[in-house]
C-alpha atoms as one frame of an Amber mdcrd trajectory, in Angstrom:
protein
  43.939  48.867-159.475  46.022  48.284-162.835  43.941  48.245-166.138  45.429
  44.658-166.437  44.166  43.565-162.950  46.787  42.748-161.977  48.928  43.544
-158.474  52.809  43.955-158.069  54.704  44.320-154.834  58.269  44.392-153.572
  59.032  42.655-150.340  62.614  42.737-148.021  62.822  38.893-147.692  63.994
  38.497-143.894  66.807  36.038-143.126  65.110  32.377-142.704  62.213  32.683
-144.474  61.130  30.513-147.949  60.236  32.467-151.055  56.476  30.340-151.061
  52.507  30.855-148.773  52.802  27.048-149.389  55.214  24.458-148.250  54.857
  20.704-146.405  57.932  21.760-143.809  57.847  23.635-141.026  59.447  26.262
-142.130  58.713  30.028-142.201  56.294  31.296-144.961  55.906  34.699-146.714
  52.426  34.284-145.086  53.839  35.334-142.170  54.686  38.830-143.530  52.288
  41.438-141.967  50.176  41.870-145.636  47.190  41.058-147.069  48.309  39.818
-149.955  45.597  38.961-152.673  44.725  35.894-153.659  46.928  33.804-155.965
  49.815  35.902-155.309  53.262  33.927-156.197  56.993  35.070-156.061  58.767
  35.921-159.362  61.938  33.957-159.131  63.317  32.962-155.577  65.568  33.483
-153.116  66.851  30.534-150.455  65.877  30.825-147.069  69.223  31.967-145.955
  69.571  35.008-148.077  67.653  38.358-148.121  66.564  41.297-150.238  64.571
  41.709-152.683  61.725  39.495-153.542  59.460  40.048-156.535  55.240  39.032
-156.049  52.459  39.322-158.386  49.823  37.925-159.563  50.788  38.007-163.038
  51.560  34.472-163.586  53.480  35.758-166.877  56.080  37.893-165.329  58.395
  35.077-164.375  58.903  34.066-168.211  59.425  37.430-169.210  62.075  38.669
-166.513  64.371  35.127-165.719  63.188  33.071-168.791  63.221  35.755-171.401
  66.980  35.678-173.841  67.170  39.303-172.623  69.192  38.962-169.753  68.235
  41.159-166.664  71.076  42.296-164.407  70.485  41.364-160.292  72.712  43.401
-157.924  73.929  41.755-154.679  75.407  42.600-151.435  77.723  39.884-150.140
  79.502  39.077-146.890  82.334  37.177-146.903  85.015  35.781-144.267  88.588
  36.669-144.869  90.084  39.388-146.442  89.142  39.124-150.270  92.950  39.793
-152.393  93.035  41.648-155.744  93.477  38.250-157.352  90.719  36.697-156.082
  88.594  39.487-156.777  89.553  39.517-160.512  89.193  35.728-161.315  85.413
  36.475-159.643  85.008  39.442-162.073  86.774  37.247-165.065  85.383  34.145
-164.518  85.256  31.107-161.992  84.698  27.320-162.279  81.606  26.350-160.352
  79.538  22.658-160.217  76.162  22.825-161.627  73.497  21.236-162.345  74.280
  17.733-163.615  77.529  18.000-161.805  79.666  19.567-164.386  81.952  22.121
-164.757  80.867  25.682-165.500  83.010  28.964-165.903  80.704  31.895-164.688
  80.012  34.451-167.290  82.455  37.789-166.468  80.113  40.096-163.648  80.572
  43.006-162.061  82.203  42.849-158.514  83.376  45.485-156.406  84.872  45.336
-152.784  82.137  48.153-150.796  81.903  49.097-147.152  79.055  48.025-145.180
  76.369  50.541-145.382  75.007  52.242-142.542  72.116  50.513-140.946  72.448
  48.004-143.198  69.455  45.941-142.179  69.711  45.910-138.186  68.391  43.242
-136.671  68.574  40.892-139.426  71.832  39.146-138.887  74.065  38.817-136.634
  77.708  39.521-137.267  81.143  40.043-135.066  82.067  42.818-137.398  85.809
  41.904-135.447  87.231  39.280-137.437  88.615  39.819-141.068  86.141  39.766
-143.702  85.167  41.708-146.662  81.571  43.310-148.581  81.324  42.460-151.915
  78.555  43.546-154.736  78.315  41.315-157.443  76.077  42.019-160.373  75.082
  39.322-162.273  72.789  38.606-165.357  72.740  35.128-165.116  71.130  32.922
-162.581  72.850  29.269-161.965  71.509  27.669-158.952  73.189  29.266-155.829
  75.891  30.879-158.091  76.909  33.800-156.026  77.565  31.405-152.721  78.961
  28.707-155.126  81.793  31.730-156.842  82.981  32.653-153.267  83.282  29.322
-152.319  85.278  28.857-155.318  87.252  31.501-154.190  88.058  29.656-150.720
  85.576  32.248-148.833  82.526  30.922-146.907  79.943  33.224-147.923  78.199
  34.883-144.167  75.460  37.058-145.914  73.371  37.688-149.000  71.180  40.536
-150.072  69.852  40.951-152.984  69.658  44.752-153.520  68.129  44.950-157.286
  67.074  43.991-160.088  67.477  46.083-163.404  66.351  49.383-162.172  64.433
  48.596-159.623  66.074  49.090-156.241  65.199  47.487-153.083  66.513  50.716
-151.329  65.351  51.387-147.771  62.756  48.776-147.519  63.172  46.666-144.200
  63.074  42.839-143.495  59.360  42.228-143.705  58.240  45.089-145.437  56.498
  45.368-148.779  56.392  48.031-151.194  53.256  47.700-153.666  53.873  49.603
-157.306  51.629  50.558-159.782  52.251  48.252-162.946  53.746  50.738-165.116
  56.174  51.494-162.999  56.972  47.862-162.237  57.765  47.287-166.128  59.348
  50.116-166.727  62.248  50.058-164.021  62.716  45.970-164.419  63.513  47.064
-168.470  60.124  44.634-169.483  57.966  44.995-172.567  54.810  45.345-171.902
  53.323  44.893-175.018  54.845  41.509-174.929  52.695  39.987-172.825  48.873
  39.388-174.181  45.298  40.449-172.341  44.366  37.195-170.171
């Protein structure tokens, strides 16, 4: 047990599955990950039922100011799968910078990220998705320190490319690594602060 109390864990989000325990759909919960998780356990930040990766939980109802509301921003790494064959132009005006609709539909020009054209990993994942590895598309990572709704599908549809899958591989220095769909990794707090770049001292004894 951390001196704080509190708990931290890593989970692989699966494909299809909400980032709550609670929800009035019928949908599939994180309550139906193989875990005890203790009680008041909430995710830190989400991800939409369609993508997959990592998923923060804790029971540290402070952590979510302090990583995605904080004016440090926090770099989140992301494997994508797109349709098509993704040019050199394209991939630059997603590196540079590419009008999206946000909130309040408006315009927005996405702050300049990292993005890279990859191979698919080995045993990326089996049995999470499937794909017809056949027809043209293309891997992406995109590393991002902002976090507009949907951004990363909403820049490759921008781009004219439907986006086919989304993992979210990291955030800061914390990797989701070889974790599987459904899996959870617990970590000691320490640890947890230290590779997600967080200062500890700025959060206050509850």
């Amino acid at each position: 047990m951390n001196k704080s109390g509190h708990r931290y864990f890593i989970v692989n989000k699966p494909f299809d599955m909400v980032s709550q325990f609670v929800s009035p759909d019928d949908v599939n919960l994180l309550g139906k990950i193989d875990f005890d998780f203790p009680e008041g356990t909430h995710a830190i930040g989400r991800l939409d039922s369609q993508s997959e990766g990592m998923l923060l939980l804790t029971t540290n109802k402070k952590i979510t100011r302090l990583l995605f509301e904080s004016s440090t921003p926090h770099k989140r790494k992301y494997l994508v799968l797109v349709k098509h064959v993704v040019s050199p132009e394209t991939l630059l005006l997603l590196q540079t910078g590419i009008t999206i609709r946000i909130k309040g539909d408006v315009d927005y020009i996405t702050t300049p990220c990292e993005v890279e054209i990859v191979q698919q990993p080995d045993g990326l994942f089996r049995g999470a998705f499937e794909f017809d590895g056949r027809r043209p598309h293309t891997w992406l990572t995109i590393t991002l320190t902002e976090g507009k709704y949907h951004q990363v599908r909403k820049m490759v549809a921008a781009a004219h490319h439907r986006c086919q899958r989304l993992i979210r591989l990291s955030i800061e220095d914390l990797q989701l690594g070889n974790l599987q769909p459904g899996c959870v990794k617990e970590m000691e707090e320490d640890d947890f602060f230290t590779q997600l770049n967080l200062d500890k001292t700025s959060l206050s004894q509850e």
